[in-house]
C-alpha positions, 0 to 999 in steps of 0.5 A, spaced: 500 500 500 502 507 497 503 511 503 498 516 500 493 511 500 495 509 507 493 516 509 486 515 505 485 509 509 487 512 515 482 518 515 476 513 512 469 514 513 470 509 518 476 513 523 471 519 522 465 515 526 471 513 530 472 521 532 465 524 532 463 518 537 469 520 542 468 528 542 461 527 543 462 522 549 469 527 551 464 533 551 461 535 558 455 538 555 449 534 551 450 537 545 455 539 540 455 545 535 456 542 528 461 547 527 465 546 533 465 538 531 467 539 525 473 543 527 475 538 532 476 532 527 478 536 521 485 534 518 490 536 514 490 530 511 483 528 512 478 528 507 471 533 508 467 529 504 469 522 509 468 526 514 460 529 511 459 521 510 460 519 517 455 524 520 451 521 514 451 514 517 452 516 524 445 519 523 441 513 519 445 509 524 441 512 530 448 513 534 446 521 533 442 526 532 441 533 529 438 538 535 436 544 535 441 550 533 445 546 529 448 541 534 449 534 534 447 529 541 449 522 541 442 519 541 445 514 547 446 520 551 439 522 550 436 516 552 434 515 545 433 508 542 432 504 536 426 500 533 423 498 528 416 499 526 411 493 525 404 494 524 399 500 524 393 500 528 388 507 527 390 510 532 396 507 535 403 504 532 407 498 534 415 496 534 420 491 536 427 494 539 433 493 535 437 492 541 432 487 545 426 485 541 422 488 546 415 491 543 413 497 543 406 501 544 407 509 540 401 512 540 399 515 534 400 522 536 408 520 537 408 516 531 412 522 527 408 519 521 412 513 521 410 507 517 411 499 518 418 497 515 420 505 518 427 505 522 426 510 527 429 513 533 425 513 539 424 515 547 421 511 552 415 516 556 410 514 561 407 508 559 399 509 557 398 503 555 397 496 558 403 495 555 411 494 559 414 500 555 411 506 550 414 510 546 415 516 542 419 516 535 423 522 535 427 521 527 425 516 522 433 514 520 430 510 514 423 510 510 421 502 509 416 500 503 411 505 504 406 501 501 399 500 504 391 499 503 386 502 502 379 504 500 376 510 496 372 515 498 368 520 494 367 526 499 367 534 498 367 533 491 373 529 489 377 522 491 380 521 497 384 514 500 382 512 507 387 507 510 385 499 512 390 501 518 393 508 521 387 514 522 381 512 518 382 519 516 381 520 509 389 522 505 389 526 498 390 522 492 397 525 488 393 524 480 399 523 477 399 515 475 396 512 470 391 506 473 384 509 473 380 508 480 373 509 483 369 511 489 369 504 494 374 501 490 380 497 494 386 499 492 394 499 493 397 506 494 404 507 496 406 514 500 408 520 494 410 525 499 412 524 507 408 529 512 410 529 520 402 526 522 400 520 517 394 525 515 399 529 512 402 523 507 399 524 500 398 517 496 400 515 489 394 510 488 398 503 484 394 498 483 385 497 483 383 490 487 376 491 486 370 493 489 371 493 497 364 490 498 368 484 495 370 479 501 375 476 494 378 482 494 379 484 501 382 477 501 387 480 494 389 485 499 390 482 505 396 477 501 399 484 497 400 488 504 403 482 508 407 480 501 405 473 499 405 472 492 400 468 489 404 466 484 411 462 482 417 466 480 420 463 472 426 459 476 421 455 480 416 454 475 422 451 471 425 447 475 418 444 477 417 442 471 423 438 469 420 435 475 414 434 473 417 431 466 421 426 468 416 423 472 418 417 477 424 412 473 426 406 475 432 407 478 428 411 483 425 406 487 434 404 488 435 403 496 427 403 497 423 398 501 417 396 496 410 397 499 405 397 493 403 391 495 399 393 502 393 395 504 396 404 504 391 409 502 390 416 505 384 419 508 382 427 507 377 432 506 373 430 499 377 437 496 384 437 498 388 435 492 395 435 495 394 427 499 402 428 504 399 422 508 397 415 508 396 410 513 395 402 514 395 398 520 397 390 522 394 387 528 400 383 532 401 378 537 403 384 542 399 389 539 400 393 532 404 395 527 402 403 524 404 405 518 405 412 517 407 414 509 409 420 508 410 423 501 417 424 500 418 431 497 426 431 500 427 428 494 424 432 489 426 439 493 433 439 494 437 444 499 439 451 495 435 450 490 429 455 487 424 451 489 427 449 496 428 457 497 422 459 495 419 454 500 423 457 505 420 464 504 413 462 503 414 457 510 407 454 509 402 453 504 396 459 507 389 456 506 382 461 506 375 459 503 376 456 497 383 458 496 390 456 497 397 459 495 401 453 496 408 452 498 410 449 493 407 448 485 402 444 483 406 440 479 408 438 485 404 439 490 397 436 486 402 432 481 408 427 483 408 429 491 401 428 492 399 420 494 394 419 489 390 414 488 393 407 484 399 411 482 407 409 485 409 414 489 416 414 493 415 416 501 419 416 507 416 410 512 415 411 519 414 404 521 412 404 529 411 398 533 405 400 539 403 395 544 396 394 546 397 400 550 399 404 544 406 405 548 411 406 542 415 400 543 419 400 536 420 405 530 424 405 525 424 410 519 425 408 511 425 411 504 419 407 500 415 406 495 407 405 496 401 405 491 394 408 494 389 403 494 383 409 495 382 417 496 380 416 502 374 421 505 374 422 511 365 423 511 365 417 507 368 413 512 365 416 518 359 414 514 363 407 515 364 407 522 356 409 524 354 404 521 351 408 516 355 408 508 351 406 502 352 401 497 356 406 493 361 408 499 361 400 501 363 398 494 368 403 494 372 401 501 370 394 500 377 392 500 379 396 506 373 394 511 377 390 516 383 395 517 379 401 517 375 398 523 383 396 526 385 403 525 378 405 528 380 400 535 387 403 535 385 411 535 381 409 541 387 406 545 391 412 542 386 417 544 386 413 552 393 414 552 393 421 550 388 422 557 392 417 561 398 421 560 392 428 562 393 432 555 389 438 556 383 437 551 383 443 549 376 444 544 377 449 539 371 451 533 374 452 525 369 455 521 368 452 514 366 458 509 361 456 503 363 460 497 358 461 490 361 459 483 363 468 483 367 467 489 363 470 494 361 467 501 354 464 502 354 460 508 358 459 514 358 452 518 363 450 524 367 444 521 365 438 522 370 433 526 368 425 526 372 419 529 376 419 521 379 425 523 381 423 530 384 417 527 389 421 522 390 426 528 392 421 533 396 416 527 400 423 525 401 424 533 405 418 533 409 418 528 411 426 530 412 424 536 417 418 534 421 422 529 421 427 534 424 421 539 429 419 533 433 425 533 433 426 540 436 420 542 441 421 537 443 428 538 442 430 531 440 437 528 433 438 528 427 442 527 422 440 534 415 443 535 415 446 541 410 448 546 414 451 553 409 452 559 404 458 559 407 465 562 407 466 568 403 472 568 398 468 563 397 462 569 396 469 574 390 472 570 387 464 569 387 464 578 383 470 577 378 469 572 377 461 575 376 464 582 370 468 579 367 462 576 368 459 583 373 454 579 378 451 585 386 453 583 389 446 584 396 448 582 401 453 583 406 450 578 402 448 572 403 443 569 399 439 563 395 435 568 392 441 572 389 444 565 385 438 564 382 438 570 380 445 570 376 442 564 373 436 567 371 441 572 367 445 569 365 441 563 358 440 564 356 447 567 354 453 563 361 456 564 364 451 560 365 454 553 368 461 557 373 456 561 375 453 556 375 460 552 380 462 558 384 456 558 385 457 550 387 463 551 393 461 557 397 458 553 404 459 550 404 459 542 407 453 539 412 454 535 420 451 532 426 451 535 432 447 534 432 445 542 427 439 544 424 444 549 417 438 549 410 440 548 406 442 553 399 441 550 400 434 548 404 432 554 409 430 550 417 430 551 419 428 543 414 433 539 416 434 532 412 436 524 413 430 520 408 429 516 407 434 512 412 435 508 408 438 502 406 444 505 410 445 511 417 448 511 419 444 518 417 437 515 421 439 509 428 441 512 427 435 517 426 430 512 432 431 509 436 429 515 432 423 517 433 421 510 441 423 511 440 418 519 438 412 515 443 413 510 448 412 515 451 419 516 454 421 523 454 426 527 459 430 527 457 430 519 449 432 520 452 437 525 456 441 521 451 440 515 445 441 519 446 446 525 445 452 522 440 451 517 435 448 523 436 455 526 434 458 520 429 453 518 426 454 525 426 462 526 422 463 519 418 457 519 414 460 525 415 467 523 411 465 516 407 461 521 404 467 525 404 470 518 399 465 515 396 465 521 395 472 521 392 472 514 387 467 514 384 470 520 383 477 516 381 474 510 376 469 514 374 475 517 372 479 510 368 473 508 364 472 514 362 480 514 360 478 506 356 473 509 352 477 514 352 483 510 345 481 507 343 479 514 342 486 517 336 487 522 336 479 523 335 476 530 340 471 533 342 467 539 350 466 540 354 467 546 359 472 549 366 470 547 370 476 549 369 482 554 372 489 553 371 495 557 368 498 552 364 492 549 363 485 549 364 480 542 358 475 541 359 469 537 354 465 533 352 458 533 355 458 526 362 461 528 361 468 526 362 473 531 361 481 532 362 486 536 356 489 541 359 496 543 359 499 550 355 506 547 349 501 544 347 497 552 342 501 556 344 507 559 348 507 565 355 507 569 359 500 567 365 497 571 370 492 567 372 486 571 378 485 566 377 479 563 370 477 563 365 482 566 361 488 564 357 490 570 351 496 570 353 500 576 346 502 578 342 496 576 347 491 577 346 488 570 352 484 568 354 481 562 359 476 563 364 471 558 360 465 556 353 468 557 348 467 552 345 473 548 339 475 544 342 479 539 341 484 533 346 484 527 347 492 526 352 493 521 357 490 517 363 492 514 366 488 509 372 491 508 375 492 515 371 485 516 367 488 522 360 486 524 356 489 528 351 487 533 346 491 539 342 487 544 335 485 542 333 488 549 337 495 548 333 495 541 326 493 545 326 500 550 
């Protein structure tokens, strides 16, 4: 190096952020005048635009900030921190910390008009909210997407944009793109100019969903803004359809153990097209031999490749309605993966001994080629089980009657060791959402749940529990499935709410068995539903990680997802090392293979879960408020799921739920009793978690997924 450049690098861009902070540390007041700094780093071999870029950086950094008079503060010294904005409500913001991952509550008033994805420097304040920390954004050191969703509004003769989320404020249109807009239009918009409040943004309008009275485009919305695409970028489609091409050969079946001539098939809803699973069953001398056959997708998606990158983005297939944006593509999914019937197909077996408990005795796991012998549909064997299939149904099944029957016998063993070891039942109510040939909701209806979907659940438990076994005994890189205890500020307010349905607290360290006699006690009395509500909600979320942490919920040490390879990240990634531990590679190899890809695989799969979950629930809520919306004025019995102070939701046989507000009950002074109770002060009337109501549907909005109803009482006064 010449010593001209030696002297260049000496006084980098980097030495000067070095020297910027050390004066400002040094210096015995606050703030520093620009000039004054300046000086103090100036060189006679320096370099003034190096010196401007530190500033720059430093800046956008958060380190410093720019005051008042031209000077310039560490942000530290301040007590300013740096965050992330995450989501936007109306009239608050959220953010996440840089140097904790704390989340933070900004009310909307010290939000600066920052957007998500803005990186911001902020303050803590006196907390206003029930939230550990709030605060109040100071800079915005880097703008994010800006992009948001919206409605038109046509108001004072011209168009406005008014936001899904920040103020429902209306927001001035910029009229200088080209995509032609109306009144009541979803939309997507984009920020076009920066104001210091979100009612002072104006907005480029970029792409038209449709009509915001439809749930489909609500629904089109919803995927745009949490950036799912719908559809698979050229390398993946290529590569899929190579795939696709070249079909099953027969060197495939090398290496493979040939089970094409047992009684396999799979057992789903009558609309799934991508078949992950089947199953058979062998009676023993000393108990059963379970089958659990598992579509072996790792062979087709290798590590590194599009697809398999892709997969890693999207994490999970994402379902709503009567849609689907799958993790992989058709070709794959519906085609070569999916176990069809009467067609070869190359699985990865998991081969579990159980005794006549349902104990797992033995397992082992290997590559294998089966051959479905039917779609099984799960309302169609149900039919089977009670007895009432018709000659249609019986001829379809007729080979498979006994081990349908034989699987019937060992789900209930399973089902009892699972209540031996005191799982908590824990019932939960999915919707089924009804749509026309225009994709528009017209019914809704509580999923139904025979004894073939219990037999599949209880067959799936086992294997997952096995492979979860596999790994930890081996101690191998792996993706779990875990769910740690419920938080203990969780477990206090759960004490609270069961004292006030005079419910006995049996434990002060909660373990499985404690959840589930809560249930068994209440079950049977009209507080039930709201208990089971409340223990719901107790709970921990399950999540991935690469440490066998155990799952409460299940009562289980060894908890992983096997089983879904097709649609699920996790079951991807850990195929892949099961297939690598039958191969015979050791541990020292699978660790420095696999370790960090399990960190990484676990992280995102259960940010994508949370994801999917997030849009599934807000386009479900779309489809149910199109549902209703033709059911303004109805009456309807249902009961109270929730209660706020300021109102109460009130959920419907059919698993619709809307919102009574505190300003449509009859008039009076009401104390909340957090998190179950509205009580009229005067009077006395209540309105308690797991009470039954009379209700009106007022209101329902579409594009917010908002239904309103109001008390048939309060309407009758």
């Amino acid at each position: 190096m010449s010593r001209k450049n030696a002297e260049n690098e000496k006084y980098s861009v980097e030495s000067y952020k070095n020297k910027i902070e050390t004066f400002l540390k040094a210096h015995n007041k606050k703030a520093m005048l620009e000039k004054d700094l300046a000086s103090k780093c100036r060189s006679r071999k320096g370099n003034p635009d190096n010196y401007k870029k530190a500033v720059r950086e430093l800046q956008r950094e958060g380190v410093i900030i720019f005051k008042k008079q031209n000077k310039i503060a560490l942000s530290q010294r301040l007590g300013y921190k740096t965050a992330k904005i995450t989501r936007l409500s109306r009239t608050f913001g959220f953010g996440v910390s840089e140097k904790t991952g704390e989340e933070i509550f900004f009310p909307g008033k010290f939000m600066l008009g920052a957007m998500p994805g803005d990186r911001v420097l902020y303050r803590d304040i006196i907390s206003l909210s029930s939230y550990s920390s709030d605060g109040e954004v100071i800079d915005i050191l880097e703008y994010g997407d800006s992009q948001l969703t919206g409605r038109i509004e046509f108001t004072e003769g011209k168009n406005y944009f008014v936001p899904d989320t920040m103020s429902k404020s209306h927001i001035a249109i910029e009229r200088n793109g080209n995509v032609e807009f109306s009144e009541g239009d979803k939309v997507l918009a984009e920020i076009a100019y920066r104001g210091q409040r979100h009612t002072e943004h104006t907005v480029r309008i970029v792409y038209v969903f449709g009509s915001s009275e439809l749930a489909k485009s609500c629904a089109d919305s919803i995927l745009k803004i949490h950036g799912i695409n719908t559809e698979f970028p050229a390398d993946v489609m290529k590569e899929a359809g190579k795939i696709a091409d070249a079909g099953i050969q027969e060197y495939d079946y090398n290496n493979r153990e040939d089970f094409r001539n047992q009684k396999i098939f799979t057992i789903d809803s009558a609309e799934s097209k991508d078949l992950d699973d089947a199953v058979s069953v062998q009676r023993t001398e000393n108990g059963y031999i379970l089958g659990v056959h598992i579509a072996d997708v790792s062979h087709y998606v290798k590590g590194n490749s599009a697809i398999d990158k892709e997969a890693l983005n999207r994490g999970t297939s994402i379902y709503y309605a009567d849609k689907v944006i799958p993790m992989l593509p058709k070709e794959l999914s519906n085609g070569i993966c999916s176990l069809n019937p009467d067609e070869n197909r190359l699985t990865l077996s998991a081969i579990i001994n159980l005794d006549k408990s349902g104990d797992i005795v033995s397992y082992r796991f290997c590559k294998s080629v089966i051959r479905s012998r039917v779609k099984g549909i799960y309302s169609e064997i149900n039919r089977i089980l009670d007895g009432t299939a018709d000659e249609y149904i019986k001829e379809k099944y007729r080979d498979l009657n006994d081990e349908i029957f034989l699987m019937n016998e060992l789900a209930d063993i399973l089902i009892k060791r699972k209540k031996n070891r005191h799982a908590p039942q824990i019932e939960t109510v999915e919707s089924k959402l009804i749509t026309d040939e225009d994709g528009k909701c017209i019914d809704v209806k509580p999923r139904s749940r025979g004894k073939s979907e219990c037999i599949i659940e209880e067959f799936m438990l086992v294997a997952n529990e096995a492979s979860a076994n596999f790994a930890r005994v081996r101690e191998v890189p792996f993706v779990y499935r875990i769910h740690e205890m419920p938080p203990e500020e969780k477990i206090e307010r759960l004490k609270s709410v069961l004292l006030q349905f005079n419910i006995n607290v049996p434990f002060s360290e909660v373990k499985p068995v404690h959840i589930e006699q809560i249930l068994e006690t209440a079950k049977g009395t009209d507080v039930y539903e709201a208990i089971n509500l409340m223990v719901l909600r107790s709970m921990s979320k399950a999540r991935y990680f690469e440490e066998p942490l155990g799952h409460f919920g299940l009562a289980l040490e060894d908890y992983s997802h096997f089983t879904s390879p097709i649609r699920r990240y996790p079951d991807l990634a850990i195929h892949r090392i099961i297939t690598d531990m039958i191969a015979g590679y050791g541990n020292t190899w699978l660790k420095k293979r696999y370790s960090g890809f399990v960190h990484n695989a676990s992280e995102r799969s259960s940010d994508a879960e949370i994801r999917a979950v997030t849009i599934e629930r807000e386009c479900e809520d779309c489809y149910k408020a199109e549902y209703m919306k033709d059911k303004v004025g109805e009456e309807f019995t249902g009961r109270i799921s929730g209660v706020l102070e300021y109102g109460f939701y009130v959920s419907l046989p059919d698993t619709v739920e809307g919102f009574v507000h505190i300003r449509t009950l009859p008039q009076g002074e009401y104390d909340y009793t957090e998190p179950i109770l509205l009580k009229e002060a005067f009077s006395g009337k209540e309105y308690r978690l797991g009470d039954t109501v009379e209700v009106i549907c007022s209101s329902v909005n579409v594009n917010d997924g908002i239904i309103d109803f109001v008390l048939k009482e309060s309407m009758e006064e």
